[in-house]
N, C-alpha and C positions, 0 to 999 in steps of 0.2 A: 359656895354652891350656887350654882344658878337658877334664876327666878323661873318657875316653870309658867309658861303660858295660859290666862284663865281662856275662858272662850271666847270671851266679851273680846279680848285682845288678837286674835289668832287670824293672820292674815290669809284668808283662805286661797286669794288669785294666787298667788306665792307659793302658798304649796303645793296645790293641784299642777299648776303650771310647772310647778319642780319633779312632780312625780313622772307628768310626761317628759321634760328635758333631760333630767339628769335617769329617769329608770328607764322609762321606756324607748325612750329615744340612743340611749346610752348603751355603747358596741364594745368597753370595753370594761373586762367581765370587774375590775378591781374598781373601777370609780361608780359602776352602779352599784354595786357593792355596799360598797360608803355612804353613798348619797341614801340608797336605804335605810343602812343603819339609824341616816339621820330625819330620815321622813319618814317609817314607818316602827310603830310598836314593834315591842320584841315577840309578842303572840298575836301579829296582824292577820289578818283571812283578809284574801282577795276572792269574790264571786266574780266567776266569770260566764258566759254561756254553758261552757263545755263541766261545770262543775268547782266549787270553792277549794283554793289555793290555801294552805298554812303555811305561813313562818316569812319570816323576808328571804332563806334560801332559796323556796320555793318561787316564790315569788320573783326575784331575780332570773330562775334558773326557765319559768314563762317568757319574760321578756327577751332574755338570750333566743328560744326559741322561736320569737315571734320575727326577731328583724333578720335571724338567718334562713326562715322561710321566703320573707317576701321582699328579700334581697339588701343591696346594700344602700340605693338611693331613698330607701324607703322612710317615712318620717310620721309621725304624730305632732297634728298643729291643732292651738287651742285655737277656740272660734269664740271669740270674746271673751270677758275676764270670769274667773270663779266668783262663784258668789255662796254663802250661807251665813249659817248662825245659829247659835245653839248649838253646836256641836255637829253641821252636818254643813256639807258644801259641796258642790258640782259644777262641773267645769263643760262644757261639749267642744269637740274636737274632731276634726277631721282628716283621716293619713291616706297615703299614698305616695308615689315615686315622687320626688323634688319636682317641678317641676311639669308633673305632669299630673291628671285625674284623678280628682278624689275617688278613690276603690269605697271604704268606708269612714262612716260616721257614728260617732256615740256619744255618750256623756258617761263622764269618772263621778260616780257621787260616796261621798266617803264621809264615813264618823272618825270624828277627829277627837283625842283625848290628850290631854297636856299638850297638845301644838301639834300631834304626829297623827296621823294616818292609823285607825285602830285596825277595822273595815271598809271595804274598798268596794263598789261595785262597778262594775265592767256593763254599761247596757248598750247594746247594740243597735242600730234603728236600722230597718228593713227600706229597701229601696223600694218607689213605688208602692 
């Protein structure tokens, strides 16, 4: 059986940064999938603006919706490394087309429990 993660040890830049590459940033519905399984609780809640997320289906099934809205060049890039402790870490991040104009800006701050992603918050920062 494998050594579960205390917090003292829980690489926080690694998983925030994972949650954006492999979930959010991730167009293909079977490897975000997975990759949740393995970064997020099985009874995680993601709060977002618009209202809290349940379960990693759902959760996946937001992300799907987010990169077929605002197309396909579309990306989430972190903006320095995660940092926490104690069981909470945040990451800030900024997306938009490849290449072009950051659109928005946020930070992922998440309670982390045995190594995964319990709850997630989504906060948005307002232009100007």
């Amino acid at each position: 059986m494998a050594e579960q993660p205390t917090q003292a040890t829980v690489d926080y830049d690694r998983l925030l940064r994972a949650n954006l590459e492999r979930v959010f940033n991730e167009r293909d519905d079977g490897k975000r999938d997975a990759a949740i399984g393995e970064i997020f609780t099985e009874d995680a809640i993601m709060y977002e603006p618009g209202g809290p997320v349940a379960g990693r289906e759902a959760i996946s099934r937001v992300a799907a919706q987010l990169l077929r809205q605002f197309g396909p060049q579309f990306r989430f890039v972190p903006e320095g490394p995660g940092v926490g402790h104690h069981g909470i870490g945040t990451l800030r991040w900024s997306a938009g087309a490849i290449g072009g104009p950051v659109v928005v800006r946020g930070f992922d701050t998440a309670e982390v429990v045995n190594g995964r992603i319990a709850r997630l918050w989504v906060l948005i920062e307002r232009e100007g």
